[in-house]
Structure formats: structure tokens, C-alpha cells
N, C-alpha and C positions, 0 to 999 in steps of 0.2 A: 380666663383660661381658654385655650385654644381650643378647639373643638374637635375631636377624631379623625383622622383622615378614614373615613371610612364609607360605603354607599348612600349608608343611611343620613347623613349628614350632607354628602354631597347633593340630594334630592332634596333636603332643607332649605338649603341655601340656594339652591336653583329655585325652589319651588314650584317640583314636579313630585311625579312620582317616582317609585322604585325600577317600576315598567320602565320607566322612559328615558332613564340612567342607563339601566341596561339595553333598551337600544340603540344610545349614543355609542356604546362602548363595541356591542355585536353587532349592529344593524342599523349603522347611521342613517342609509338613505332612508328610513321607514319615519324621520325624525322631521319636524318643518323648520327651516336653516337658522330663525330665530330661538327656536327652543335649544335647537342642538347648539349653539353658539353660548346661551346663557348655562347649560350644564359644562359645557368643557369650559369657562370661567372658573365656576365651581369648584370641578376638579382642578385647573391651576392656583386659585387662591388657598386651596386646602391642601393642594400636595397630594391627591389620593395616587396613589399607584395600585392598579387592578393586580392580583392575584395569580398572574397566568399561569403560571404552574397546576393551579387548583380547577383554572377554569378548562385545563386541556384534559387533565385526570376527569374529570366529569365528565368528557368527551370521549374517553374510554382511552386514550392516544393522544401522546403530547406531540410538538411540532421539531423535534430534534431524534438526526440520526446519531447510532452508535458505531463508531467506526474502528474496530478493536482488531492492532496491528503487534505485526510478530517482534518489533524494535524499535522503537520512534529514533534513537539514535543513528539508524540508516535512512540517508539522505533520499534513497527509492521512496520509502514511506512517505516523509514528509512529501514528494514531488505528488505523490499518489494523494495522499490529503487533501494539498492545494486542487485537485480537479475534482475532489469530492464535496469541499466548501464550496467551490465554482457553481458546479449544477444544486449544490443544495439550495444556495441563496436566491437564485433563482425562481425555485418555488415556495421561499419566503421560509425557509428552515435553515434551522442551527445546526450543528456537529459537537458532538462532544468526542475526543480522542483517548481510545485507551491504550494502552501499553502491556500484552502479554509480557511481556521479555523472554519469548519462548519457551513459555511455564505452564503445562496443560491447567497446574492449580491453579495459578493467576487468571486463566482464560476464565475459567471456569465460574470464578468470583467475579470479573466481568461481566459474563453472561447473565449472570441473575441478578445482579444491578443493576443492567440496564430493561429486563423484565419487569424488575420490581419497579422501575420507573417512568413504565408504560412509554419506553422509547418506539419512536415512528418505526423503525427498522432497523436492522442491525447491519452493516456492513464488516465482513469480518475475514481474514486473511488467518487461516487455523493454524495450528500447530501441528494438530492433525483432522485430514481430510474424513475420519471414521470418528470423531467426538460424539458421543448420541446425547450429547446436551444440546447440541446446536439442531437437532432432529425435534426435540423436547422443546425447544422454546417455538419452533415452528410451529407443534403442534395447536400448544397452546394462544397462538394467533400472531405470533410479532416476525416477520415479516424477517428471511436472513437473505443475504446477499455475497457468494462467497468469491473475493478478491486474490488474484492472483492465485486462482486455482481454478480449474475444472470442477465440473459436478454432476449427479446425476439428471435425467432431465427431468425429475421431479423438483429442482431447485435452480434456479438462476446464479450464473455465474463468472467472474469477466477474466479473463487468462492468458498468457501469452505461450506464442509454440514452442515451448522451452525444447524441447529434443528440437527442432529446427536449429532452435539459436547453438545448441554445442554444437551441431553439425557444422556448422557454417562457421564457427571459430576454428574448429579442430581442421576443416577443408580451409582451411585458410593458411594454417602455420603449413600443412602437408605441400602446399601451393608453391610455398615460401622455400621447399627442401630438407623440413624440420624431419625425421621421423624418428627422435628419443623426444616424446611429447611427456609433460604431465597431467593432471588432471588437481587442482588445491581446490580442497572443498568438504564442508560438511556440516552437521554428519548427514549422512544419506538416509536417515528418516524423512527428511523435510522432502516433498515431494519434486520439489522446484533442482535441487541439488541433483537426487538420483535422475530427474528426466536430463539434465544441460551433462550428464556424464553417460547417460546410453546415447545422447545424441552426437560427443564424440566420439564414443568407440562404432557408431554407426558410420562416419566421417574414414575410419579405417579403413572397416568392412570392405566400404564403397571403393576407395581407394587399394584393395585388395591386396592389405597389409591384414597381420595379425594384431586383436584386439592388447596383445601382450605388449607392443609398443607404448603402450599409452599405461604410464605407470600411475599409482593413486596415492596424494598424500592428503591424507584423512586430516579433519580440522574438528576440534567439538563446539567452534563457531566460526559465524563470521563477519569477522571485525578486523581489524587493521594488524593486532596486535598480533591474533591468528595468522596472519599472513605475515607477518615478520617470523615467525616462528615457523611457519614454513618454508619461507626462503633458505633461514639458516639450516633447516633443514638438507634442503635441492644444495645450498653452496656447498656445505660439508661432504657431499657423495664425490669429492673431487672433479675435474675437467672431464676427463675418461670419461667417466661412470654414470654423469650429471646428466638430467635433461639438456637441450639444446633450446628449449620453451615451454613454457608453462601457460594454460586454460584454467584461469580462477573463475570460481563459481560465480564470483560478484566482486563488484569496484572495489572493495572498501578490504577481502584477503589482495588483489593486485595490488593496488599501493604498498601494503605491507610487506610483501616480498620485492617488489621496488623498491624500499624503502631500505629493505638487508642489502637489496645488491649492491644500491650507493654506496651503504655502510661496509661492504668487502670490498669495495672497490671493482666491483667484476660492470662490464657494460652491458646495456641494455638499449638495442635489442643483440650486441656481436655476440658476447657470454650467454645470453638470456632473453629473448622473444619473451613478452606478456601480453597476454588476450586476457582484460577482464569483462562482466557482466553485468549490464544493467545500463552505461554509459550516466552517470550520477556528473556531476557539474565538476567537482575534484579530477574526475578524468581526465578532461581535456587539460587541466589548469596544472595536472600534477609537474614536477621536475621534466619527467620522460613524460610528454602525454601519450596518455593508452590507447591502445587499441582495444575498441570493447564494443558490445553486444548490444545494441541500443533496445530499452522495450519503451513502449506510449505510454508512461505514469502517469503523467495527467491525464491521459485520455480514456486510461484502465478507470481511473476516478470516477472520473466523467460518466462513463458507458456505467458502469455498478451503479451507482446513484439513481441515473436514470431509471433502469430496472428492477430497482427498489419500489421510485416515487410512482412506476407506473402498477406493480404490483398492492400497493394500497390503494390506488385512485380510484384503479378497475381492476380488483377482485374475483369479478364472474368472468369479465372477458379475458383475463391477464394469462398470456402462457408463457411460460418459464422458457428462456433462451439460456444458451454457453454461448457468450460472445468468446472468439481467440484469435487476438491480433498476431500479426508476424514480426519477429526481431528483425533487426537488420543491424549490420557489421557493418561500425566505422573504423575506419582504418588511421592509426596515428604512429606518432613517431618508435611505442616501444615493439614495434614489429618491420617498420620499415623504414631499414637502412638508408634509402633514399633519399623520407623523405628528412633524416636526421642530419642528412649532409647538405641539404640544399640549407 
């Protein structure tokens, strides 16, 4: 019969002790190269696999962040991800991905699994920026990081200038000659939606039009499907009556009302200018490529993470920063006629 893959056995068959097992596994160099060579045989001929999980929980803190996102099904997250796996692996950590789907209950059941499983830190992208669960797991020691939002400066957190970015899409179609603008988006709970629509009606202001020009068609998400259903929306107000262009809150409502215009055969941008947000990889690639609102996803990753790994490293010294990158407007075919005719 085969013998247990287990410590006690692998110290048998090395024939050492228990101590010296465990410093092959925690503390090789403390080991002399022939002993540590004859235990890691040990462990290969017996197949032991150490515990890690148990042996991190004993450590108070395992070596994996929680990274709990408002929709994995938008391609921003997943971009945002990828920069958060980038700097985790780096310092020798794992990510596990959750999925609100925009559900403070779901968040919620989140949060306390990843508590209850002594996660390194939380990286988290809220539903809402006022949850006092996420205040409550702070307290109790686990470490949050809040993405794609602002925070107070009691909490770290990595954000992009979202009123910037509507400003500069909205200043962009008024550029253009548009002034029956839309605004597709919602709902205006999410903080990131109501900031990119005071930042167009700010784009007005400036422009020293009335904020009434820039009409709003409310979405209760957003997703592609939403944005088809907004289009047909904007197409049905007739030619008259109709916007002249539309400011989606993000890629994924733009496509979808591109996606109606096709389908009514109306053109884009002559019928209908589209500015959406975020610049997602489908933008560029769509039928009409977009014109949209670029933010640094990987780099949003990147920066949170870091501020994460630095807040458990060094606790005494560690102070809480709001990183806020700036958007920047690319410019593509479904706003300029230009470059649709070259």
C-alpha cells in the first residue's frame, strides 16, 4: 500500500525531521542543498502537495486579491482586470473575479466571501459609492481599493475625470455644428453615468447654449440591447424632431443605437453623429467605427492594485491616495464625415 502523501511521511522517507520539511517548503535557504534535494525527492515520489490555502489562513491573509466588478460582460472590465492580474502576478498573487451584475445583494454576498476567505484585499468597482459594508470589512482589517470611483481620503482609490470626458465629447459634436444633442444613458444612480452627463451639460454652459438642448434618454442599463432600444427610440422622434447626435454613456449603449440606425437605414454620422465611452476594442472595429471617450483600463488596474499591495506591505507608513486619470477623445468615422469619405 502506498503511503500518505502527507508531511509526516515525506520526513520518513527523507529521513529528517518535521522542522526540516517545513523549512524546505518556507525557508529553503535555512536548508544544506543535500538535505533540501533528498526532501524535495520525497515530496516528488510521494506526490505531497502542501496545503496552501491552510498555510496562508494561518498567516491571518491569503495571497489572492478580490476584484468584484459591476459586469464582467463589459469588455472595460475585463480590460481593467487584465491590468489588475499584470501588477498582481508581479508580486506573486492570484485574483479571483467577481460579478455584481449591478446587484447591491450580490455585492454584498461578495463581500463577505471574500472576508470570510481571508482575501489579501479587495479591489472593488461599487454599485454604490455609500455601501457601509464595504466601510465594515475595512474595519475589520481587509484592505478595499475602490475602482473606477473616487473616495474619500480615508480610502484609496483609482478614477478617471469622468465630467471631463462628457465635457469633451459634448464639446466635440457642438464643434461639429450639432446643437439637438442627446445624452443615452443610465440609470443615473451609477456615479460614472450622472458625472459624463453634468459633464455635457457643462460642454453647453460653456458653449453658452441652454442646458435644454441636450435632451436625455434614460436607459436601466447598459448593454448593447439598451442601446438598440434607444436608438429606436431617437429614430422614431421623426427627422424634425430627432437629435442630430447622440453622447452614449459607454461603447457597448453606442453600438446598439448604431446598430438601430443600420437597421433603419438612417446614416451615420449624416442622420446621426455617435460619441460613445470608454473606447472598448469593438469601437474601433464596429461597422461605423466610433468615436469615443478613451479611459486607461489597464492602467486604472494597474494603479488600484498597486495601492492595494502597497497598503498591506506598509500599513504604518501607507497613505491613502485618489489616483484620476484624464480621458481623452478619439475621433473616428461615426462623427466625422471626412474621415468616412476618404
Amino acid at each position: 500500500m502506498t503511503d500518505p502523501a502527507n508531511i509526516i511521511n515525506v520526513a520518513k522517507r527523507a529521513g529528517v525531521s518535521l522542522g526540516t520539511v517545513s523549512n524546505v517548503l518556507n525557508r529553503p535557504e535555512r536548508v544544506a542543498p543535500a538535505t533540501r534535494e533528498r526532501v524535495l525527492q520525497a515530496i516528488g515520489e510521494l506526490g505531497f502537495v502542501r496545503n496552501e490555502a491552510a498555510r496562508q489562513l494561518r498567516a491571518g491573509r491569503s495571497r489572492t486579491i478580490g476584484l468584484l466588478v459591476l459586469d464582467i460582460g463589459n469588455p472595460f472590465f475585463t480590460d481593467l482586470a487584465a491590468g489588475v492580474e499584470s501588477a498582481a502576478a508581479k508580486a506573486g498573487l492570484s485574483v479571483i473575479l467577481c460579478n455584481s451584475d449591478d446587484n447591491p445583494e450580490r455585492e454584498n454576498h461578495y463581500l463577505s466571501l471574500l472576508q470570510q476567505q481571508r482575501a489579501y484585499g479587495i479591489l472593488i468597482t461599487p454599485v454604490s459609492s455609500r455601501n457601509p459594508r464595504i466601510g465594515e470589512i475595512r474595519q475589520h482589517g481587509t484592505p478595499t481599493v475602490l475602482v473606477d470611483r473616487g473616495a474619500p481620503r480615508r480610502q484609496c482609490s483609482v478614477a478617471v475625470e469622468d465630467v471631463v470626458g462628457g465635457e469633451i465629447a459634448v464639446s466635440h459634436l457642438l464643434e461639429l455644428g450639432h446643437t439637438r444633442i442627446a445624452f443615452v444613458g443610465g440609470p443615473l444612480k451609477i456615479n460614472q453615468v450622472a458625472d459624463r452627463l453634468t459633464g455635457a451639460r457643462r460642454a453647453l454652459r460653456t458653449a453658452g447654449l441652454d442646458e435644454d438642448r441636450l435632451s436625455l434618454v434614460e436607459t436601466d442599463v447598459l448593454n448593447v440591447s439598451a442601446g438598440r432600444e434607444a436608438g429606436a427610440r431617437i429614430a422614431d422622434m421623426g427627422k424634425r424632431s430627432r437629435p442630430t447626435a447622440v453622447f452614449c454613456a459607454n461603447d457597448l449603449l453606442a453600438l446598439g443605437v448604431l446598430q438601430e440606425m443600420t437597421r433603419r437605414h438612417l446614416d451615420v454620422p449624416a442622420d446621426l453623429a455617435i460619441v460613445g465611452y470608454d473606447d472598448i476594442e469593438f469601437a474601433a472595429a464596429a461597422a461605423v467605427p466610433l468615436t469615443s471617450v478613451r479611459q486607461p483600463r489597464s492602467q486604472l488596474g494597474q494603479a488600484a492594485t498597486e495601492l492595494l499591495i502597497d497598503e498591506v506591505a506598509h500599513p504604518e507608513a501607507h497613505q491613502h491616495r485618489q489616483v484620476v486619470f484624464e480621458p481623452e477623445l478619439v475621433v473616428r468615422e461615426s462623427t466625422d464625415q471626412k474621415a468616412r469619405a476618404e
